[in-house]
N, C-alpha and C positions, 0 to 999 in steps of 0.2 A: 504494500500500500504506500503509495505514494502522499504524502502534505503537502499541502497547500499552503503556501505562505500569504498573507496578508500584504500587499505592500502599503507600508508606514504610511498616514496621512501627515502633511504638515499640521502645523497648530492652528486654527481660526484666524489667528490673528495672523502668521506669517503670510499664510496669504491672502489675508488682506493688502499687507503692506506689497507684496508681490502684484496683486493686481495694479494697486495704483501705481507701483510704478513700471511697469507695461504700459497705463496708460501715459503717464507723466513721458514715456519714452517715445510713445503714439503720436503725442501730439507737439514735441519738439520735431519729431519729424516731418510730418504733416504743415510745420510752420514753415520750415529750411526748403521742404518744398512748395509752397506759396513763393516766398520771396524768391527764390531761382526763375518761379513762373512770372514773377512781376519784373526781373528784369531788373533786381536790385544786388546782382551779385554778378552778371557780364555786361548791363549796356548801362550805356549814359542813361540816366534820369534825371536830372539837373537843368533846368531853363534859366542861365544866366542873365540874360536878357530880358527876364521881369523880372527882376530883383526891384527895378527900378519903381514901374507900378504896384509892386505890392508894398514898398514905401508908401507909397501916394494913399494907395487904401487904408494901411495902419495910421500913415500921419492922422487922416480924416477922421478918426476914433475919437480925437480932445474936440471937433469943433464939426458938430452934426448940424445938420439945418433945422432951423427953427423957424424960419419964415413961417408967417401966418397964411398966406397959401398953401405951401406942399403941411404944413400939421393938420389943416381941414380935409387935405386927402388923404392923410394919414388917420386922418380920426375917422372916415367914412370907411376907411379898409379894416380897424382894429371892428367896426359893427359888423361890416358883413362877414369877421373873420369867426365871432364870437356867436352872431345869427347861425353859421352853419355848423359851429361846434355843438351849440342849444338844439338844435332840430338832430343833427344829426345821429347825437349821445340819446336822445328820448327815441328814437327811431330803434336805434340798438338796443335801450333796456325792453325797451314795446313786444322786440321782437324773439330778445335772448327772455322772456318770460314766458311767453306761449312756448318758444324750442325746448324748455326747459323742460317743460312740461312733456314732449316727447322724446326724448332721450336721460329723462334721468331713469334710474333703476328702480325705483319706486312704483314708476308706470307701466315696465316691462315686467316684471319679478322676477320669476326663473328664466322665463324666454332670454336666453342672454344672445339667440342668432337676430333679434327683433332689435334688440339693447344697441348691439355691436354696430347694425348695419344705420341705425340711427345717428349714432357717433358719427360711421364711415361717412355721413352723408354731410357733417359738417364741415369735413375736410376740405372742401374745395370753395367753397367762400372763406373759409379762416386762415390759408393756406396764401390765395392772392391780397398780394398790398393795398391798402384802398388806392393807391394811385394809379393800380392797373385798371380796377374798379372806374376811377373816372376817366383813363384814357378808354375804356370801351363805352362809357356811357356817354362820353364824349359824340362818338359818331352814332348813337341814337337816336338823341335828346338835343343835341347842341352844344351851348351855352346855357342850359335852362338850368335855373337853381338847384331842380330835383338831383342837378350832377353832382351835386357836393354833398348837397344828403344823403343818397343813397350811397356814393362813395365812401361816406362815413357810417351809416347804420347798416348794410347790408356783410359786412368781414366783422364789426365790431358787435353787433348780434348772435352770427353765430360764435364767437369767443364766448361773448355774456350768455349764452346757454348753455355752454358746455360749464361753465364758473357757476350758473343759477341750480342747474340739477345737481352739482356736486354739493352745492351749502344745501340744499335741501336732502339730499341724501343723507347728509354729516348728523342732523340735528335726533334729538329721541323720536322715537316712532311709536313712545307711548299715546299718545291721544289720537295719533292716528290711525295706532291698528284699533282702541277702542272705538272709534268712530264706525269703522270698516265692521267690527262686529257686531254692532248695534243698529246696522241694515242701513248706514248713509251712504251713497254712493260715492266714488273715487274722487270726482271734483272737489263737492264738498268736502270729504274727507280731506283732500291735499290745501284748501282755503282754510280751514278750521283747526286741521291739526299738524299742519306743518310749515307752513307759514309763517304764525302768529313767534314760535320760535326763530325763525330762519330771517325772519323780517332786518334786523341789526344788519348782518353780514351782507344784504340784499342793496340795501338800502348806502351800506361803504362803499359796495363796490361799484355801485352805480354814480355816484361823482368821481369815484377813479376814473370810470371811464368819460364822465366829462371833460376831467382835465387832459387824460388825453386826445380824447376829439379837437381840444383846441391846437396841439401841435401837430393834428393832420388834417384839422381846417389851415391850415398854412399850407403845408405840402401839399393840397389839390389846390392852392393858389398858385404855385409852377409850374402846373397844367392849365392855367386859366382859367378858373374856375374863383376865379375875383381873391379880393381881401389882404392880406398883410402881404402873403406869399408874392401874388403876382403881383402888386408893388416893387416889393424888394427884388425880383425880379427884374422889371423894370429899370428901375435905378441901377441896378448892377448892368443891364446891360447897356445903359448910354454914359457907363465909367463915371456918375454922382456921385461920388463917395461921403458926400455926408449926406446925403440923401438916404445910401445903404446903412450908414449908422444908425441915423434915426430910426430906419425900420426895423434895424437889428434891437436898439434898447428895449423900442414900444412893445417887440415879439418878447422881450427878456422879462419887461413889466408884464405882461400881459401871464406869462406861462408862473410869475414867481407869485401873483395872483391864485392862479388856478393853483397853483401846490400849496398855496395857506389855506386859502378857502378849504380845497379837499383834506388835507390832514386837519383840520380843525375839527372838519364833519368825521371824520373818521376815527377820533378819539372821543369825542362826545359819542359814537354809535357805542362805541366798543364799552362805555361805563355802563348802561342801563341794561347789558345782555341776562343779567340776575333779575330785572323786574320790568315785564313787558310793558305794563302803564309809565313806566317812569319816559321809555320812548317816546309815547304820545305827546306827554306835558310836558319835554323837554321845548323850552320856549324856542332857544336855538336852531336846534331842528326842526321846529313849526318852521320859523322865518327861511330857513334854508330848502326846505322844501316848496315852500308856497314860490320864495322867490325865484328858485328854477322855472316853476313850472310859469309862471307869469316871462320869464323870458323864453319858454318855447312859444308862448303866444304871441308875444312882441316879435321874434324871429322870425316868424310864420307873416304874419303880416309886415312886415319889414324887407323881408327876401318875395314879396307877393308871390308865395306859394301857390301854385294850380294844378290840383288834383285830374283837371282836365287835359293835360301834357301827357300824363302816364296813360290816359286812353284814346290818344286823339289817333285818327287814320293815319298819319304820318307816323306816327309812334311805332304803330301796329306791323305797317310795310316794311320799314327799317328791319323790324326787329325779324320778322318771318324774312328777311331778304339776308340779314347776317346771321342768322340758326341755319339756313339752305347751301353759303357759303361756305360756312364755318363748318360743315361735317362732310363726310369725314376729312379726318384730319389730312393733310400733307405728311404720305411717307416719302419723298420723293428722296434719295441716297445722300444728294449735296445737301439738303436742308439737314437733315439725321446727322450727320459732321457736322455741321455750323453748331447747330441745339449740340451736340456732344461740345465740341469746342468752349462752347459760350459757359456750358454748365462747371464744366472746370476752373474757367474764368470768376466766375460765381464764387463757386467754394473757394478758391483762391484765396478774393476779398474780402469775404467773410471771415476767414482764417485771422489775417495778418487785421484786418477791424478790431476780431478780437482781442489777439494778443498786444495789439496795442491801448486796449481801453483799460485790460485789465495789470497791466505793467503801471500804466498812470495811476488806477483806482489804488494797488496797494501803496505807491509812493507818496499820495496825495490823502489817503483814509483818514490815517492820523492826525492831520492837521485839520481836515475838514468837520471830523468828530468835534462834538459838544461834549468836553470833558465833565464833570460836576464841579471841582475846582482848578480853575486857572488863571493863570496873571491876565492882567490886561492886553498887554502883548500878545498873549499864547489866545485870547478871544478875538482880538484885532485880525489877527493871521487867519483864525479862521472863519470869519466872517468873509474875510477877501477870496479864498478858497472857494465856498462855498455859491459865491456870489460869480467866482469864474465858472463852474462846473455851470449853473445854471444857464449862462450864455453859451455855454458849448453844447448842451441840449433844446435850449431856446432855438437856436439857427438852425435850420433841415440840411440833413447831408448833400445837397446838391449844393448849396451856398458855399458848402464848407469846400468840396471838389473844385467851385470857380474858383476859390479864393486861393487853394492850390496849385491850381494849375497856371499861377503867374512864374511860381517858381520851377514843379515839377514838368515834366515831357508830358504828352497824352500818352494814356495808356491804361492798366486797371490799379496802378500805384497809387495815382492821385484819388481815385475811387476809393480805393481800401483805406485810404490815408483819413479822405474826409469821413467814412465811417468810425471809423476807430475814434476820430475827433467829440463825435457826435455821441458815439455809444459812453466815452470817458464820462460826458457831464452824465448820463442818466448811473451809469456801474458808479459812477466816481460816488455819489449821493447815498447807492445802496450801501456800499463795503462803509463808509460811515455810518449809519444807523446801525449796521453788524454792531462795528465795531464798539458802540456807546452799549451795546447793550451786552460783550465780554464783561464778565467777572474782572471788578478792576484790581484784586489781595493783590495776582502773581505782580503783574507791575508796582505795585505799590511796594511790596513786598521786597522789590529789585533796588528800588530808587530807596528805599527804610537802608540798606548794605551799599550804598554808595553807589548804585551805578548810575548813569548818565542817562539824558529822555534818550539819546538814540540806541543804546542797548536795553532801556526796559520796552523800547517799543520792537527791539528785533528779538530778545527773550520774554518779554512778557506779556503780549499785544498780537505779534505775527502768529507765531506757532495755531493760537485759538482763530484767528479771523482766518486762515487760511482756505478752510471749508466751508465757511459759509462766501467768502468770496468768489472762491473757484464754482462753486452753484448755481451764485447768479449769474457768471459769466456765463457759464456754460446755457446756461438757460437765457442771457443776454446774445448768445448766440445762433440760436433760434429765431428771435427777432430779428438779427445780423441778415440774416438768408433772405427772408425776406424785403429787409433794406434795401440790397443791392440794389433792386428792383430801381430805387430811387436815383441813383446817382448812372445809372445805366442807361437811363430815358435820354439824357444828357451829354449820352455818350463815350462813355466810361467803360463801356465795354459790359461783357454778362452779358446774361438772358436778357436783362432790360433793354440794353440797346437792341439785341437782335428783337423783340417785341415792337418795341417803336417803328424798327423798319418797316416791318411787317405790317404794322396799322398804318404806317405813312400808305405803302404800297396798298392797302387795302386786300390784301392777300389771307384773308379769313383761314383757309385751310390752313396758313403757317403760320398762322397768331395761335388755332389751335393746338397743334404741334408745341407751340414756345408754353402756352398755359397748363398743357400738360405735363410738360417736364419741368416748370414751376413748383409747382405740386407735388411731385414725385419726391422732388428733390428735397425740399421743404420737408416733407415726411421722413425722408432717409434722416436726414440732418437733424429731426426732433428724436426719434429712434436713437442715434446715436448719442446725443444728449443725454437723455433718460438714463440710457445705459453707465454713462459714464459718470452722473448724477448716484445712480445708486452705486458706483465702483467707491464713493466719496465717503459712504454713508460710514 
């Protein structure tokens, strides 16, 4: 008789530390191959020749226009920017409340083939960027306001129902199932017994998502679709440089607005989760509610919204003449190279985005962090910090690619560049909050035995934020993929640019082609995420 041996498993933990660093080793490489692809390791990328106007541009930072002209057009673009954020974000929770309601698990129970295909089904609006969103609705609609709305409610909808069924699924399912067995039907049931819980978390995440409709109410203003965006646009393209300031501050005030407001509403939600009346009578949250919803009314009539557009005879041809176009898709051999080419291009940028946002965020965490005590100085620093980060998420990745491209070559460099610029202010703000909310003993602990802030922040500070930062990147990543889309319209290269052709040429079959490997890709790229999210854990 022969034995069997067993072969030794390692310990839990070994490998763990094994997996992450396979991945740690994954993704230096995956970086080294970006940057060889961008041409930052054989060819020139250097445009010495706009050293000069991107002088001109920064001088123009100390002395922005303030003429009483161009501010009255600037105040009519900060309304309609703010009109299509208001409609757009009530459009999205409208719609992510009803989807909720069909793909949360709640509604399917065991059927989970009903569950899954419901999910699957929200892939492909959550998947495209609203700015592809309004480059197609563009050639539908026009110019008609409906482009901005829908551009913003119809990807930001289905996100809010995949977000809405999962708070509702989290909450107790005591009153629900007694409801269910006391003969009420599933409606009622889900109004009455899961809701009235789930209401807080419903209700935070629905001004998250207003604040963000207002920085992609900008970004469908680079498609034309009016307001800050396509001002600043504007000015940028006839070389105004204080013109571009001003639009830049107003977009800075406008977004550091929308982040007081929203975190204000979202710690007030977060106190009354223990007692559902106290929701109600919170005065605050009266006024913040009423006040929303009184400016989706003033938005609505402001942007003279007409319900008659989505069903006029024009509407209807358009759209039956680009469903008829658009399928099937273009296999044609040369376009399959391009979409392969482009998608590379893609990951590429996304890649070298990342690694640049989150190289900033951990350098910049520290400082940008609200310590509990600190000298006046150590407050001063990070006010200025925090107050940069903001401008760098304030301005849409295409501005930040122009502003690039004074210095850089064309190419997907200055693409990846202005991402990584853009993703810093929104990572740089997260790895702060992480990090205010690290155990502060070990540092303190460090600096009590004499060490220095910059070793209790590299022994006492980094080791803990590490994880929660590489998380959100990684998950800040995900959003990256989808960015490109932005700075590609512009010609930066990726799927985006090859999409813009494609709608330019009116080549429907090859826009669908491009929107399906949007998607695809988008997917791979959240999968892998996930994956490497839980390799963290």
């Amino acid at each position: 008789m022969t034995a069997v041996l067993d072969r030794p498993q390692a310990p839990p933990r070994l490998q763990r530390v094994r997996t992450r660093w396979a991945w740690g080793l994954g993704a230096l490489a995956v970086l080294g191959w970006s940057l060889a692809g961008a041409g930052a390791f054989t060819g020139d990328v250097v445009n010495p020749a706009g050293t000069g106007q991107f002088g001109r541009f920064a001088s123009a930072a100390l002395s922005p226009a303030l003429d009483g002209a161009f501010l009255r057009v600037l105040a009519d673009s900060v309304l309609v920017t703010v009109a299509y954020a208001a409609l757009g974000a009530a459009l999205a929770v409208l719609l992510g409340a009803v989807g909720a309601v069909a793909v949360a698990r709640t509604t399917w129970g065991r059927r989970r083939l009903g569950w899954t295909l419901s999910r699957g089904a929200l892939a492909v609006p959550r998947g495209l960027h609203e700015a592809v969103w309004g480059l197609l609705l563009v050639n539908l609609l026009g110019l008609d306001p409906w482009v901005g709305v829908l551009a913003i409610g119809v990807p930001y909808g289905a996100v809010t129902a995949k977000v809405f069924a999962d708070l509702l699924d989290e909450v107790p399912r005591g009153g629900h199932s007694a409801l269910l067995a006391g003969g009420v039907g599933r409606v009622p049931a889900a109004l009455y017994g899961l809701l009235p819980p789930a209401s807080g978390g419903l209700l935070s995440y629905s001004f998250y998502r207003l604040e963000c409709a207002v920085r992609s109410a900008v970004v469908l203003g680079l498609i034309g679709a009016g307001g800050l965006g396509y001002q600043l646009l504007l000015s940028f393209s006839s070389l105004r440089w204080e013109q571009v300031w001003s639009c830049v501050y107003a977009l800075a005030l406008l977004c550091l607005l929308a982040d007081v407001g929203g975190r204000a509403v979202r710690r007030r939600v977060a106190a009354p989760r223990s007692s559902g009346d106290r929701l109600r009578r919170d005065p605050a949250l009266t006024t913040a509610v009423l006040g929303t919803l009184a400016a989706v009314v003033w938005s609505w009539w402001y942007l003279a919204i007409s319900p008659a557009t989505l069903v006029a005879d024009r509407t209807g041809e358009q759209l039956r003449y680009v469903l008829a176009a658009a399928w099937p898709p273009d296999v044609d051999g040369s376009l399959l190279s391009a979409v392969a080419a482009a998608a590379v291009d893609t990951v590429q940028m996304s890649v070298i985005a990342i690694a640049v946002a989150t190289a900033g965020a951990v350098v910049l965490a520290g400082l940008a962090a609200r310590p509990a005590r600190a000298s006046a100085g150590r407050r001063l620093a990070g006010t200025v910090v925090r107050l940069a980060l903001l401008l760098l998420r304030a301005v849409p990745p295409p501005v930040w690619a122009l502003v690039l491209l004074f210095v850089l070559l064309p190419g997907i460099l200055p693409g990846a560049l202005a991402l990584g610029v853009y993703t810093l202010g929104v990572l740089g703000r997260l790895a702060a909050e992480a990090t205010e909310e690290l155990d502060p003993r070990p540092r303190a602990a460090l600096t009590a035995l004499g060490a220095g802030p910059v070793a209790g922040w590299l022994y006492g500070v980094l080791p803990a934020a590490t994880g929660p930062v590489l998380a959100f990147a990684l998950y800040r990543w995900e959003v990256a993929i989808r960015d490109t889309v932005l700075v590609g319209l512009l010609g930066a290269g990726g799927l985006g640019a090859l999409l813009a052709s494609a709608v330019a040429a009116f080549d429907w079959g090859a826009v669908t082609t491009v929107l399906v490997a949007l998607v695809l890709l988008t997917a791979a790229v959240d999968l892998v995420s996930a994956r490497a999210r839980a390799a963290l854990r």
